[in-house]
C-alpha positions as CSV (number, residue, x, y, z in Angstrom):
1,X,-104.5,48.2,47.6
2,X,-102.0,48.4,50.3
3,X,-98.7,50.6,49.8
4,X,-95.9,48.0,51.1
5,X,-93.1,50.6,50.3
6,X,-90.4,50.1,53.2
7,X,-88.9,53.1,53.9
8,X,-85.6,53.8,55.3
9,X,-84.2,56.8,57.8
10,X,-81.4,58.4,57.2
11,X,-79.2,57.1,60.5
12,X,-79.3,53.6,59.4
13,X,-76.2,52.9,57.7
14,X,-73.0,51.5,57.1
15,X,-69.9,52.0,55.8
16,X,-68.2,48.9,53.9
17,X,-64.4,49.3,52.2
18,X,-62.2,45.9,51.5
19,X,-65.4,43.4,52.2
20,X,-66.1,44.6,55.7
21,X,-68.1,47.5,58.0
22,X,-64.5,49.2,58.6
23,X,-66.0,51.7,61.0
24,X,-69.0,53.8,62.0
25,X,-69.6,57.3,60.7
26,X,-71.8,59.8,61.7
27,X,-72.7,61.5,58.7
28,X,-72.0,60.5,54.9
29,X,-72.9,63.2,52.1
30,X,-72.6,64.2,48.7
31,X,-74.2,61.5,46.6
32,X,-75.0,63.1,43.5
33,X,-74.9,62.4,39.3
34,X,-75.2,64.7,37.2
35,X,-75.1,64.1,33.1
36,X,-74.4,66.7,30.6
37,X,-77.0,67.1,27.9
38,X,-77.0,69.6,24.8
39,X,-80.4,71.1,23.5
40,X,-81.1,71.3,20.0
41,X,-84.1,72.7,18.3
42,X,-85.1,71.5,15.2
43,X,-86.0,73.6,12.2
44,X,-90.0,73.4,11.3
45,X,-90.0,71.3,14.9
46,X,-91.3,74.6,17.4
47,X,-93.1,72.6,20.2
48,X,-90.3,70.7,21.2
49,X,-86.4,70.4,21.5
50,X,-84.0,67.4,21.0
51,X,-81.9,66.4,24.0
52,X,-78.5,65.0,23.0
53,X,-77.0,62.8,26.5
54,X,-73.1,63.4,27.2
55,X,-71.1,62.5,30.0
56,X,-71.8,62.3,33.6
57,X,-70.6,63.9,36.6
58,X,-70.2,62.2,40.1
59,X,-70.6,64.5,43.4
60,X,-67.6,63.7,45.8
61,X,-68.8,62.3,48.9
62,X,-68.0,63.0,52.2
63,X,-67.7,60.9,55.2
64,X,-67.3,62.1,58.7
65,X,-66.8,60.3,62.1
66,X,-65.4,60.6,65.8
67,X,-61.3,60.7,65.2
68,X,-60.4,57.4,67.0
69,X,-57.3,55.1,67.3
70,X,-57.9,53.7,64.0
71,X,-55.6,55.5,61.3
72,X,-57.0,53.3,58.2
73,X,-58.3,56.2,56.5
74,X,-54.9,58.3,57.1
75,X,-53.2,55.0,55.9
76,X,-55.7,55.5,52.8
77,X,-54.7,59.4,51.9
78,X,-51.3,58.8,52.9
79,X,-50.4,56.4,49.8
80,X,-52.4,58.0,47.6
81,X,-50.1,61.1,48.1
82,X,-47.1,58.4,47.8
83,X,-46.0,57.8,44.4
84,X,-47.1,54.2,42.9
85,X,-48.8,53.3,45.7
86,X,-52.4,54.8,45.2
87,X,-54.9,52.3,45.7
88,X,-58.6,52.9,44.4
89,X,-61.6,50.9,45.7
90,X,-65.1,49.5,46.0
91,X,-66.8,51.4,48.9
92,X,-70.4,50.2,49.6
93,X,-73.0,52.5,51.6
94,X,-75.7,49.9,53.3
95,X,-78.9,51.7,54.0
96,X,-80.8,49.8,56.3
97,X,-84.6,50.2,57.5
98,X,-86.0,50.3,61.2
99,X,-86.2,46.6,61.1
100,X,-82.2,46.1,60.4
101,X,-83.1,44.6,56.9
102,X,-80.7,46.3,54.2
103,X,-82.6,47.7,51.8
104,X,-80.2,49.2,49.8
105,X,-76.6,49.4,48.9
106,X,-74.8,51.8,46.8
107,X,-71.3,51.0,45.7
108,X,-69.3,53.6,44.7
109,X,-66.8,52.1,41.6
110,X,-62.7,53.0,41.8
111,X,-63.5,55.5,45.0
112,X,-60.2,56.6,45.8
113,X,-59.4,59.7,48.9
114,X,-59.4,63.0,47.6
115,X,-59.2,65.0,51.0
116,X,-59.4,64.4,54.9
117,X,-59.0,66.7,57.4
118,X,-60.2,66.8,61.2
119,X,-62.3,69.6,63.0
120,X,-60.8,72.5,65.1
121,X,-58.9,71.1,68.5
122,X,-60.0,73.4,71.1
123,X,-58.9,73.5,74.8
124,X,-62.3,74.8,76.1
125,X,-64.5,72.8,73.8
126,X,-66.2,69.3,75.0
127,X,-67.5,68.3,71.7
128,X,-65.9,64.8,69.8
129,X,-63.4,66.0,67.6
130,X,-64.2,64.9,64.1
131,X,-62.3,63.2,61.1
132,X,-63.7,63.9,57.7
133,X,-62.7,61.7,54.3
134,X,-63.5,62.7,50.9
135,X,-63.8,60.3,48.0
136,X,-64.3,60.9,44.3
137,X,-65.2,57.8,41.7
138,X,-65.9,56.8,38.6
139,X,-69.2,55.1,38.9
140,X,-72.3,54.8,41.4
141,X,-74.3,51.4,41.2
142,X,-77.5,51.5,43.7
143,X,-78.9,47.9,44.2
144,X,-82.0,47.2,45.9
145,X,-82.1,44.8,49.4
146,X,-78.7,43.2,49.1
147,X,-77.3,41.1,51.8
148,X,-74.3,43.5,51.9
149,X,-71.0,43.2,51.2
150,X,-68.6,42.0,48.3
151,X,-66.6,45.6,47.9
152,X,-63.3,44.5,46.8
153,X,-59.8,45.7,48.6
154,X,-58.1,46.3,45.6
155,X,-59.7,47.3,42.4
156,X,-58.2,47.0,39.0
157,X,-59.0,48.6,35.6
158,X,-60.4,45.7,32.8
159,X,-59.2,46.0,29.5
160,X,-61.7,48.4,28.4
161,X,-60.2,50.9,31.1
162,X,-63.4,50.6,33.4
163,X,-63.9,48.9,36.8
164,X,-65.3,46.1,38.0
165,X,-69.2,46.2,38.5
166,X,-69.6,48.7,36.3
């Protein structure tokens, strides 16, 4: 039996905020969950433990890319420092394979900017100065070969105090 895993590399991606690839980065990092568990042992039970599940922890993630003419992701930062006018979002990581096929996409829920800064400007350097933007959020969805797309601009709270697509 064959193996027909597809496998991806990790310089084939995309960035997608309000429905659209808004620019390309060089390097995104930080995915991560982490959930809290307590151990409990058992009285009478001594080859094995419970395992209680609490909350989980989301890993910031950081993007970086070439600083350019395009201030959207100072725009971004900017209100969120602005009182009333912070603005959380749908961001959605395509991961694509050799072929171009998306293969996966992971959306992370109510992202909003938590830092951005730029590299060192240096007279005698050559190198392409860098922009880096941080986002933290409240959930992670991974789906499997999506035909990309469908982060929303805007993103709202339900009833239940959760996001959309979570």
């Amino acid at each position: 039996m064959t193996d027909q895993t597809n496998y991806v590399t990790a310089n084939h991606f995309y960035v997608e905020i309000e429905s659209q690839i808004t620019a390309s980065f060089s390097e995104c990092s930080g995915f991560g969950v982490q959930i809290d568990k307590e151990v409990y042992s058992e009285g009478g039970v001594n080859n094995q433990q419970r395992i209680f599940l609490k909350q989980s922890k989301f890993t910031d993630v950081t993007l970086k890319r070439g600083i350019t003419d395009n201030i959207t992701f100072w725009n971004w930062i900017n209100n969120t420092l602005s009182p009333g006018k912070k603005e959380r979002r749908n961001v959605n990581i395509l991961v694509f394979n050799q072929a171009g096929e998306t293969m996966q996409c992971w959306t992370l829920t109510g992202a909003i900017p938590v830092g951005w800064k730029t590299g060192s400007l240096q007279a005698n350097s050559n190198a392409v100065a860098i922009e880096e933007l941080t986002l933290a959020y409240e959930g992670l969805k991974v789906v499997a070969k999506q035909g990309g797309g469908g982060a929303s601009t805007k993103v709202q709270r339900d009833s239940a105090g959760s996001f959309p697509g979570n």
